[in-house]
C-alpha positions as CSV (number, residue, x, y, z in Angstrom):
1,X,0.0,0.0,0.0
2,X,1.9,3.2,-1.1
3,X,1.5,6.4,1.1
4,X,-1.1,7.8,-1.2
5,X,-3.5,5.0,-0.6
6,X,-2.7,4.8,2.7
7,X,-4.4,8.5,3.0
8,X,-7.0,7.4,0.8
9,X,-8.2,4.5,3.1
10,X,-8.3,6.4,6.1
11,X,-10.2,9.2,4.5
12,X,-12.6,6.4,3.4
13,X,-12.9,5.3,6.9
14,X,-13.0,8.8,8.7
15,X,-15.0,12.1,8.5
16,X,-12.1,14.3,7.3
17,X,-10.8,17.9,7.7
18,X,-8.4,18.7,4.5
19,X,-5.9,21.7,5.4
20,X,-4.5,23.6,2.3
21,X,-0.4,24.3,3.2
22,X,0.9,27.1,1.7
23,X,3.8,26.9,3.4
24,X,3.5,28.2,6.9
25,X,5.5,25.8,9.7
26,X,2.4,26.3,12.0
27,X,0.5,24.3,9.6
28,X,1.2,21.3,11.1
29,X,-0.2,22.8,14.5
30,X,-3.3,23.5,12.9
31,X,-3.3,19.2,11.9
32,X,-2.1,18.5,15.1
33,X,-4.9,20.7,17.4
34,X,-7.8,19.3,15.0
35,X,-6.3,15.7,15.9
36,X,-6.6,17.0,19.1
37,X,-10.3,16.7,19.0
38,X,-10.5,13.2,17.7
39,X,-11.2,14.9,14.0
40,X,-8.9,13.3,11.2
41,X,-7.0,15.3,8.9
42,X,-4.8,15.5,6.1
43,X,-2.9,18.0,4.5
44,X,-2.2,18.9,1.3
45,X,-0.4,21.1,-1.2
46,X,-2.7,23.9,-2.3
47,X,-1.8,23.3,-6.0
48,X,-2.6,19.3,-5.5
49,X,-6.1,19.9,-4.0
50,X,-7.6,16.3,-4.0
51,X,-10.6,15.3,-5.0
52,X,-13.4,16.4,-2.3
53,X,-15.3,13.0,-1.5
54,X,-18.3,12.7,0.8
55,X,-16.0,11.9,4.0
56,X,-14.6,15.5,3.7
57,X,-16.2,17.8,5.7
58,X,-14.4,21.4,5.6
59,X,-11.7,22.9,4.6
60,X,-8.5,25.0,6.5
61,X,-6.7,27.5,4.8
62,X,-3.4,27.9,6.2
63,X,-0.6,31.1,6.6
64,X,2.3,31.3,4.5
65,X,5.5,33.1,4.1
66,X,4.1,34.8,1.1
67,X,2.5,38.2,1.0
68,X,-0.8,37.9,-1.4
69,X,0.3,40.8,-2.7
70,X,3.2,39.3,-4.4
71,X,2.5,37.9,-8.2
72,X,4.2,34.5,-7.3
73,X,2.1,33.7,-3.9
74,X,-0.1,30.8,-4.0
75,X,-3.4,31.5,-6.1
76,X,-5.7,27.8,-5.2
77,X,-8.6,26.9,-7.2
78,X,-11.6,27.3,-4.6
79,X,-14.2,26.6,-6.9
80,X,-15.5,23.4,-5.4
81,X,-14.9,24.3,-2.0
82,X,-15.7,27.9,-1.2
83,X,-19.6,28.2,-1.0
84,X,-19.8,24.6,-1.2
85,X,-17.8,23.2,2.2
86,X,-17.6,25.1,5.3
87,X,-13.9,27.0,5.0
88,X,-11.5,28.3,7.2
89,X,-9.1,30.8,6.5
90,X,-5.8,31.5,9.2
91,X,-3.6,34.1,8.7
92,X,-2.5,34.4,4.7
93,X,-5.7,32.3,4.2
94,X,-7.7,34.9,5.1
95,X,-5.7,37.6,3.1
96,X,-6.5,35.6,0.1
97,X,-9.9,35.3,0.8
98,X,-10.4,39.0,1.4
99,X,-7.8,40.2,-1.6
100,X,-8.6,37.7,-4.3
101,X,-12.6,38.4,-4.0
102,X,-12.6,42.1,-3.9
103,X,-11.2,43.0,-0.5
104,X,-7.4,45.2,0.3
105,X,-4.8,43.8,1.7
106,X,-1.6,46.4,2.3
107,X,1.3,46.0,4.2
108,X,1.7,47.0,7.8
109,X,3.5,49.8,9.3
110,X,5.1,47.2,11.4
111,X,5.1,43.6,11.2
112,X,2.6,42.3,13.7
113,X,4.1,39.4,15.8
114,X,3.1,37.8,19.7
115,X,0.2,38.2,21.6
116,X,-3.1,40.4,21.4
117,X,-6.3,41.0,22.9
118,X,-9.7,40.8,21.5
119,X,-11.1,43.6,22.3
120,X,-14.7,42.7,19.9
121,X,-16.0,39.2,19.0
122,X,-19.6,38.4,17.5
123,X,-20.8,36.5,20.2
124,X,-23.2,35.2,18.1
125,X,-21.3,34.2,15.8
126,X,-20.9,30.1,16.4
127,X,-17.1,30.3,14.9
128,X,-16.8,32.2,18.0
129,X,-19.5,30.9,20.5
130,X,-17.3,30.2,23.6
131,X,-15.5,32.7,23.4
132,X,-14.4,35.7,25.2
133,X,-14.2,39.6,24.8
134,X,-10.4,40.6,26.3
135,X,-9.1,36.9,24.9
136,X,-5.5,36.8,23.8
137,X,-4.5,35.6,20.8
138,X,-0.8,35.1,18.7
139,X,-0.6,37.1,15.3
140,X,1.7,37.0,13.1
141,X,1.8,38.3,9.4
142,X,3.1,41.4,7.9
143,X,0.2,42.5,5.5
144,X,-3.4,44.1,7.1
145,X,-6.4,43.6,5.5
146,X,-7.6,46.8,5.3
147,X,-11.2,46.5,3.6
148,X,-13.2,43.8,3.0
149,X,-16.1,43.3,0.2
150,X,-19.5,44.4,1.0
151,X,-20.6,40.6,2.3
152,X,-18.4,40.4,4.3
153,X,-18.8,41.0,7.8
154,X,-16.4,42.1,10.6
155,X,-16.6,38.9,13.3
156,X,-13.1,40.4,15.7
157,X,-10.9,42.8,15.9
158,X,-8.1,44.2,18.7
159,X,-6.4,47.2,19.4
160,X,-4.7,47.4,16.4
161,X,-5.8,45.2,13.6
162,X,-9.9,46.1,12.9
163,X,-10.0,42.9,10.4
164,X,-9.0,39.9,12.8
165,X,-11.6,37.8,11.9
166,X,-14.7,38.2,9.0
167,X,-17.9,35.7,8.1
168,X,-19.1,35.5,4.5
169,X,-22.6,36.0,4.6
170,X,-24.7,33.2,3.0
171,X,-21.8,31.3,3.3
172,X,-20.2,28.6,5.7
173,X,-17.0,30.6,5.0
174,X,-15.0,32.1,8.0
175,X,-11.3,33.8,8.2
176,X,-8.9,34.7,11.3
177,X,-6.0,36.9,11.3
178,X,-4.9,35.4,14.2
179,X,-3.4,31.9,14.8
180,X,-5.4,29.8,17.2
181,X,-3.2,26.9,16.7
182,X,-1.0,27.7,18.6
183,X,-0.4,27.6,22.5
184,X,-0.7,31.1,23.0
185,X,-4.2,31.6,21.6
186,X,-6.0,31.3,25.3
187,X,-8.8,30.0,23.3
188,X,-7.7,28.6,20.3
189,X,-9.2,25.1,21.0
190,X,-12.9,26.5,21.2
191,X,-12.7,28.2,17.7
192,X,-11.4,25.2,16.2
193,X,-13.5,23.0,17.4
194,X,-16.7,25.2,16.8
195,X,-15.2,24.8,13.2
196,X,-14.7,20.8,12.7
197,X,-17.8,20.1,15.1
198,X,-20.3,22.4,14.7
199,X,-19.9,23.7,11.3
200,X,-18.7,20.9,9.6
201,X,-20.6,18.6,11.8
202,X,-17.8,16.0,12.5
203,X,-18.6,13.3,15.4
204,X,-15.3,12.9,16.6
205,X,-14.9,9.6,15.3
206,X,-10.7,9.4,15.1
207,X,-9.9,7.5,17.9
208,X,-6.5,5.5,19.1
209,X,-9.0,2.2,19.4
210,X,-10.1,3.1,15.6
211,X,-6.9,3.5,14.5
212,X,-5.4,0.3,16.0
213,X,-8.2,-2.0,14.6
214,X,-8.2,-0.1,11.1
215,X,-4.5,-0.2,10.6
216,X,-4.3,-3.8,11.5
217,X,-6.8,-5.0,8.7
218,X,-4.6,-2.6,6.5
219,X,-1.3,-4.2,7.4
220,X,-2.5,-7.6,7.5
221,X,-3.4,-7.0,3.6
222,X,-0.3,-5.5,2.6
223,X,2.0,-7.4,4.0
224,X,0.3,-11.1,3.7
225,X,3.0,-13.9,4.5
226,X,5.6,-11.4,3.8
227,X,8.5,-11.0,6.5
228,X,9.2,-8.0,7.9
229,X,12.6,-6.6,9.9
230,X,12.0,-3.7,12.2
231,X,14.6,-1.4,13.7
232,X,13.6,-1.4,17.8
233,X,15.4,1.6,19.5
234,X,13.8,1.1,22.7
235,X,11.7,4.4,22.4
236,X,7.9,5.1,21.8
237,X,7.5,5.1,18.4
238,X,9.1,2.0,17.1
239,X,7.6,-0.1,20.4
240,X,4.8,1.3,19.0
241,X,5.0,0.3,15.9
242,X,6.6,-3.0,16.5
243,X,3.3,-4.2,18.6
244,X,0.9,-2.9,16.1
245,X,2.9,-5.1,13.2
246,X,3.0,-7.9,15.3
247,X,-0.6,-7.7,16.0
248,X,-0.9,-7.6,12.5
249,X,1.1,-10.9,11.5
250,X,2.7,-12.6,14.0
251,X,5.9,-13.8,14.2
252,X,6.5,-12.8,11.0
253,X,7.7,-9.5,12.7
254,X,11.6,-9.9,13.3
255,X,13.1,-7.1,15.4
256,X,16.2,-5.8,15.5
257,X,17.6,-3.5,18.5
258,X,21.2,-2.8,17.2
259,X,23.8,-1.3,19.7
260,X,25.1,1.7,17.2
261,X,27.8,3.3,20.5
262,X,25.8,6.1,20.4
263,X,23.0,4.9,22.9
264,X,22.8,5.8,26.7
265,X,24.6,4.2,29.6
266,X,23.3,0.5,29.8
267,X,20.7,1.0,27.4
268,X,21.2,-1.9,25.0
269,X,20.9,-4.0,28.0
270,X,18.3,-2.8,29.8
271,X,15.9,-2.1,26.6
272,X,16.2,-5.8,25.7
273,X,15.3,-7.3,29.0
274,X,12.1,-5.0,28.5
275,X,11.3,-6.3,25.6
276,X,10.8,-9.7,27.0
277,X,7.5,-8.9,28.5
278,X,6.0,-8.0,25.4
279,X,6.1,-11.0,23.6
280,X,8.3,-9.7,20.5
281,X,10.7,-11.6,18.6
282,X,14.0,-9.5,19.1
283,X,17.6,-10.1,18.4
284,X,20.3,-7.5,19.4
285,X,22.8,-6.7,17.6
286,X,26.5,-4.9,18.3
287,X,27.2,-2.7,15.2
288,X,28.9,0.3,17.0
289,X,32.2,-0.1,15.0
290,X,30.8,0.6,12.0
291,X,28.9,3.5,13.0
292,X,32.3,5.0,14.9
293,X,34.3,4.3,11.3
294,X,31.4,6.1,9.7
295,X,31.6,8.9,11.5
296,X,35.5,9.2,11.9
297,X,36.4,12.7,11.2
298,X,33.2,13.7,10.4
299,X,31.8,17.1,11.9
300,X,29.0,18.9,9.7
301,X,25.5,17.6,11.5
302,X,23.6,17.0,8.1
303,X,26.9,14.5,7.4
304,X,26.9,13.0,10.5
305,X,23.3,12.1,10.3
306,X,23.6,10.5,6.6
307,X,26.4,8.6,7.7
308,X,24.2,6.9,10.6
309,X,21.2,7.0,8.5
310,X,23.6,5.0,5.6
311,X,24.7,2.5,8.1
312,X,21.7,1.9,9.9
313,X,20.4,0.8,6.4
314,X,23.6,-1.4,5.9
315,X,23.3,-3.1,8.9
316,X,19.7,-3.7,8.0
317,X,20.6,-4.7,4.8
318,X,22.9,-7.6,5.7
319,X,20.4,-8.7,8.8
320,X,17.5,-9.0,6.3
321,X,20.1,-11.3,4.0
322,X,19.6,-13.4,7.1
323,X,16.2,-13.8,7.5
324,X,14.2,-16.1,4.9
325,X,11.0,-14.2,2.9
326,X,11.8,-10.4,4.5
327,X,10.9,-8.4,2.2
328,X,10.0,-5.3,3.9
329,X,11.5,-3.1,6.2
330,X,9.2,-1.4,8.9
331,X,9.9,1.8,10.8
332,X,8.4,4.1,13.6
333,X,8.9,7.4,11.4
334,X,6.1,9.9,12.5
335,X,4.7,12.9,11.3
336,X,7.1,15.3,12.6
337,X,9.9,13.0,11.2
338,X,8.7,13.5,7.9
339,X,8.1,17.2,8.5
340,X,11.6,18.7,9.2
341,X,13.1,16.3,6.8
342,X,11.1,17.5,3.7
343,X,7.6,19.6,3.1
344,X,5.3,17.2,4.6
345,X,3.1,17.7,1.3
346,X,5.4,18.8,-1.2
347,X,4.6,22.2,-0.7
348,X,6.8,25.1,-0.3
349,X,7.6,24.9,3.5
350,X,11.0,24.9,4.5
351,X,13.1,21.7,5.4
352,X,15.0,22.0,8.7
353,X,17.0,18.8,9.1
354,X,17.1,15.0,8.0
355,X,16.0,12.7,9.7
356,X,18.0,9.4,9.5
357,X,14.4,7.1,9.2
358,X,13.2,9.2,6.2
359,X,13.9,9.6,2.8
360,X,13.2,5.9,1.4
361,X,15.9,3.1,0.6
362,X,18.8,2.6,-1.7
363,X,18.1,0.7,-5.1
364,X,20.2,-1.8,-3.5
365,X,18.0,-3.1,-0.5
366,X,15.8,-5.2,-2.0
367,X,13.1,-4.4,1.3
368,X,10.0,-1.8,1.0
369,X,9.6,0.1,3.9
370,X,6.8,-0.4,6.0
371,X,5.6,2.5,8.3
372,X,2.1,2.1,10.3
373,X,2.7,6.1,12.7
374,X,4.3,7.7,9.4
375,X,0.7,10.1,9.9
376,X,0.4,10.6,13.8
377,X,2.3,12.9,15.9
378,X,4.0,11.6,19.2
379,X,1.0,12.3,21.5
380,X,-0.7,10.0,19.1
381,X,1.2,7.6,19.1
382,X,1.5,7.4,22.7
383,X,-2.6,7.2,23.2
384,X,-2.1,4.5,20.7
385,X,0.0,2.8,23.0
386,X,-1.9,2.7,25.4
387,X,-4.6,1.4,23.4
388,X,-2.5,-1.3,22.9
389,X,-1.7,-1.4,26.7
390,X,2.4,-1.3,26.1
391,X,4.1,-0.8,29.7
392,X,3.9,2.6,30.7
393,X,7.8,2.6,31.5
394,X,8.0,2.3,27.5
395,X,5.6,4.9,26.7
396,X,6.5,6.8,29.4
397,X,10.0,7.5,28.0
398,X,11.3,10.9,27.0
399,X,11.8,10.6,22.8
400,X,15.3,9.8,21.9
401,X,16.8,11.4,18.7
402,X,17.4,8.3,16.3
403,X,20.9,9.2,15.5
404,X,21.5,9.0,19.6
405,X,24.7,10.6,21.0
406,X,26.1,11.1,17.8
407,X,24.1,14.8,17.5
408,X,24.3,15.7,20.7
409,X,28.2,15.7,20.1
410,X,29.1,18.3,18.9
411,X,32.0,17.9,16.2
412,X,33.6,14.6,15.6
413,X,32.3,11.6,17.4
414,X,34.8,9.2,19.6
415,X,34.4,6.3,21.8
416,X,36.2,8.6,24.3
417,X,33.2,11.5,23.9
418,X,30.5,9.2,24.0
419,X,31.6,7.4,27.2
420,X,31.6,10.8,29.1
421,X,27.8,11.9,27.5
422,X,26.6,9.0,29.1
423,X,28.0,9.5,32.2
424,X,26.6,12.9,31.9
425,X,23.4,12.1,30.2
426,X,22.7,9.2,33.4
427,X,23.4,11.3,36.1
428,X,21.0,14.4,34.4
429,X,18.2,11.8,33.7
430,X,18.8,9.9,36.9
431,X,18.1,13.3,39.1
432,X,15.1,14.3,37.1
433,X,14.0,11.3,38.1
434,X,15.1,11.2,41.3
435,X,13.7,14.5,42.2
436,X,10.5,14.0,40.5
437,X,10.8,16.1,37.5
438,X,11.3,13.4,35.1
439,X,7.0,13.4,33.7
440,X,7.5,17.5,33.8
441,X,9.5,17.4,31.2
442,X,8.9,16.3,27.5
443,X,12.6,15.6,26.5
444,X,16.3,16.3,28.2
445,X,19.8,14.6,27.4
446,X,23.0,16.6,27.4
447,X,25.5,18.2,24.5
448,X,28.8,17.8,24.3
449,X,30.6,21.4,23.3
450,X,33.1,21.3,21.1
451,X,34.9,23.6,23.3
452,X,37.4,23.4,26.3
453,X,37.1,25.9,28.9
454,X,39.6,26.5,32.2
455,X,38.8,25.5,35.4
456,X,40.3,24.6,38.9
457,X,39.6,21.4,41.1
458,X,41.7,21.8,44.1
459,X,44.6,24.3,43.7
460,X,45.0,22.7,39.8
461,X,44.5,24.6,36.9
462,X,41.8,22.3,34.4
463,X,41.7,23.0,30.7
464,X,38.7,20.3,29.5
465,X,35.4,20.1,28.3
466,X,31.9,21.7,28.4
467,X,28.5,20.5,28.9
468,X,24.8,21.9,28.0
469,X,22.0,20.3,29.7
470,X,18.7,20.6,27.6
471,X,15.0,20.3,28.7
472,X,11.8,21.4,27.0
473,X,7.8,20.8,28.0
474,X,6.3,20.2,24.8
475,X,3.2,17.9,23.5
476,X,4.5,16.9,20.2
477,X,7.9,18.1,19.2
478,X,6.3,20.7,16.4
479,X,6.9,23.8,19.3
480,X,8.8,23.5,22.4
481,X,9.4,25.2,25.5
482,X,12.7,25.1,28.1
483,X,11.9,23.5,31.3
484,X,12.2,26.1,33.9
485,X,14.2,23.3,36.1
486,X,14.6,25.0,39.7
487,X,18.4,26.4,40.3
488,X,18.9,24.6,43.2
489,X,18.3,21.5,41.3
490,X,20.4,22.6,38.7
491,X,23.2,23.2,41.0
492,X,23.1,19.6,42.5
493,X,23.1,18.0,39.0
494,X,26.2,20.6,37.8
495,X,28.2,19.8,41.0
496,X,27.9,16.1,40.6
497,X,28.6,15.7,36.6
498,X,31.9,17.9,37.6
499,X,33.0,15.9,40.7
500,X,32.4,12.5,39.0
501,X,33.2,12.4,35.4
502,X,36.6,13.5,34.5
503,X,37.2,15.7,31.7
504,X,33.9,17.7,32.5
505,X,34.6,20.6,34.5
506,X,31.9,23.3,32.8
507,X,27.9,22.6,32.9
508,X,25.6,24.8,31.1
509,X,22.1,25.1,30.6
510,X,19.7,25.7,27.5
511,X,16.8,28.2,27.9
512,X,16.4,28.4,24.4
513,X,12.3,27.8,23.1
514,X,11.3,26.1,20.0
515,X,11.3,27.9,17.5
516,X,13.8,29.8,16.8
517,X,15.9,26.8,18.3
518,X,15.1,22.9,17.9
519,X,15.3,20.8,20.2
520,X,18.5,18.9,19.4
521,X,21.4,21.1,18.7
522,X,22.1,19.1,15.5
């Protein structure tokens, strides 16, 4: 089943939202809320508008780096939706709306980013029924609309921008300046789903137990007999994925968890024995030489990442040699994966970094890649989980970055480097832990700096090496906040990665949000 159908047969199957991308990287936020409210959607290019079948309900226009002023922004072909669908437009969507059908749209005096109040909503209006005068909201665009045509009529406004929301009369057809997306829009959530289950009259009907029983009947029709190897890393998403194939077909699921060097302290070990309670057919693997003599004197990030994306499908490659009828290769890519690696639709949003499970395989791996999460997002896949009823100590886990320790060292990577990370990396995790912070926070590990600083330890003058501790809150990766960790926890973990691994003798800490930052430092 290619990736196309897969989309297909889930729209089949589900009541479906269809979001138009031109481009903006909160579009995936706007997927990711309507999820949210157990509404499926898809997204799509706006020049590759499929065709609208009975399951789709409504439609999202989303914002966009373009101005709509500019003679090569997006121009979409509405014709079968607008009037016909109830519509949304966010941001540049409802520019277009207003300057393609008669309305102005002029640049502002100053480019309007953060937070705002309403300071007028229709209350009547039931985009906006919930709602509250005084709520904030998070704009961001640098055009106005500055007139509308005569049917349309004004819906919210702030201080400062009189057009921050409009409803086509005699139309289900609504547009926001605002974003309510995202976290800072106090009331986001209402709007949207005043949207997806009022006006387009959607039950609600994506559910984890849905998705489980659906995606089973799926796999168990494209993969038949087949054989299928699956990468385990010990994390959410391929557990995940592992125990929805094997409820699929059986022990024709052979895992793999394959000790690359660049895991955490006694991980291979420890990820193994859990394992055993799930009933999986694993076998572990020690590949870390090859990965280390694929990343000798390496340094760029992008490199680094190819190189243990290549031999992650090497290593693959010879295992599969080993195992009679594989012929497919399965993976717990997610959405986000596939979004910072490329335009998640092949629209013009901007890539941000690889990701070593995306991108396909070489012409020489004779396995097609299998990938049952490739369209949830982590808090998805975790209800899915649970579904499933995986140990919580699995789904529990903070996400892991694929490539392990080898981005979160900065520069080359050595056997010597990675042996102090994970000294590092246990004693952070162990204390967030310890002190009860570990659910707090979404994800935390620690960099290596390529950098020496000077210290002293006793009356000795030091010249070694410099750590940054990371920690966000976030809900799926897309947007991230740093963990406001208390100092005098911050202090304990500093004073006992400098007294008890040598070669450390600098800790720092990352309050850097998400965006402009990721999460990983490579």
């Amino acid at each position: 089943m290619t990736k196309n159908s897969e989309r297909d047969y889930i729209c089949c199957m589900h009541q479906t939202i269809i979001i138009l991308d031109f481009g903006s990287q909160y579009t995936q936020l706007i997927a990711r809320r309507i999820r949210e409210l157990n509404v499926y959607c898809e997204i799509h290019p706006w020049d590759k508008i499929p065709p609208i079948s009975k399951n789709v309900k409504g439609v999202v226009l989303s914002g966009s780096p373009f101005s709509v002023r500019d003679e090569a922004s997006p121009k979409p072909n509405l014709s079968e939706i607008k009037g016909e669908l109830p519509l949304l437009g966010i941001c540049f969507g409802a520019q277009y709306l207003a300057h393609h059908f008669g309305g102005e749209v002029t640049p502002s005096n100053t480019r309007e980013y953060g937070r705002a109040s309403l300071k007028y909503i229709d209350v009547d209006n039931p985009l906006l029924r919930g709602m509250s005068n005084g709520s904030e909201v998070w704009m961001s665009h640098g055009d106005t609309i500055q007139q509308i045509p005569e049917h349309y009529k004004i819906i919210a406004s702030t201080e400062d921008v009189a057009i921050a929301g409009y409803h086509i009369q005699g139309e289900s057809t609504y547009a926001i300046q605002f974003h309510p997306e995202v976290y800072h829009s106090a009331e986001g959530k209402i709007l949207l789903k005043n949207f997806v289950h009022k006006l387009c009259d959607c039950s609600g009907d994506w559910t984890p137990d849905s998705f489980v029983e659906e995606t089973t009947k799926k796999l168990k029709l494209q993969l038949g007999s087949d054989k299928v190897i699956l990468g385990l890393s010990g994390g959410v998403d391929s557990s995940v994925a592992a125990v929805i194939l094997h409820k699929a077909i059986g022990n024709n699921l052979q895992c793999i968890f394959v000790d690359n060097g660049l895991l955490r302290k006694n991980e291979f070990e420890s990820v193994l024995e859990s394992y055993k309670t799930i009933g999986l057919n694993v076998k572990g693997l020690d590949a870390s030489e090859k990965f280390y003599n694929a990343l000798k004197n390496e340094t760029d990030p992008e490199r680094k990442r190819k190189a243990i994306g290549r031999t992650f499908i090497e290593v693959f490659d010879e295992e599969s040699k080993k195992v009679k009828g594989a012929k497919w290769l399965g993976q717990g890519t997610i959405y986000p994966d596939v979004i910072e690696s490329v335009s998640a639709t092949g629209g013009p949003s901007q890539t941000i970094k690889s990701h070593h499970n995306v991108g396909g395989l070489p012409d020489y791996m004779k396995l097609k890649v299998v990938e049952p999460l490739r369209l949830l997002f982590k808090d998805e896949v975790r209800r899915i989980g649970k579904s499933l009823q995986i140990d919580q100590r699995i789904l529990g886990r903070h996400p892991f970055p694929g490539p392990g320790l080898g981005i979160r060292i900065l520069g080359e990577v050595t056997r010597e480097k990675v042996r102090i990370l994970q000294e590092v990396d246990a004693i952070f995790i162990d204390s967030l832990k310890e002190d009860g912070f570990y659910d707090d926070v979404w994800q935390a590990g620690a960099i290596f700096l390529p950098i020496q600083s000077v210290g002293v330890m006793g009356d000795e003058r030091t010249y070694e090496n410099a750590i940054a501790l990371r920690a966000v809150t976030s809900t799926d990766g897309m947007t991230a906040d740093w963990c406001h960790l208390p100092y005098t926890f911050l202090a304990k973990v500093s004073n006992r990665i400098i007294n008890q691994v040598k070669g450390i003798n600098r800790v720092t800490y990352d309050i850097s949000s998400k965006p402009p930052a990721t999460i990983e430092w490579e």
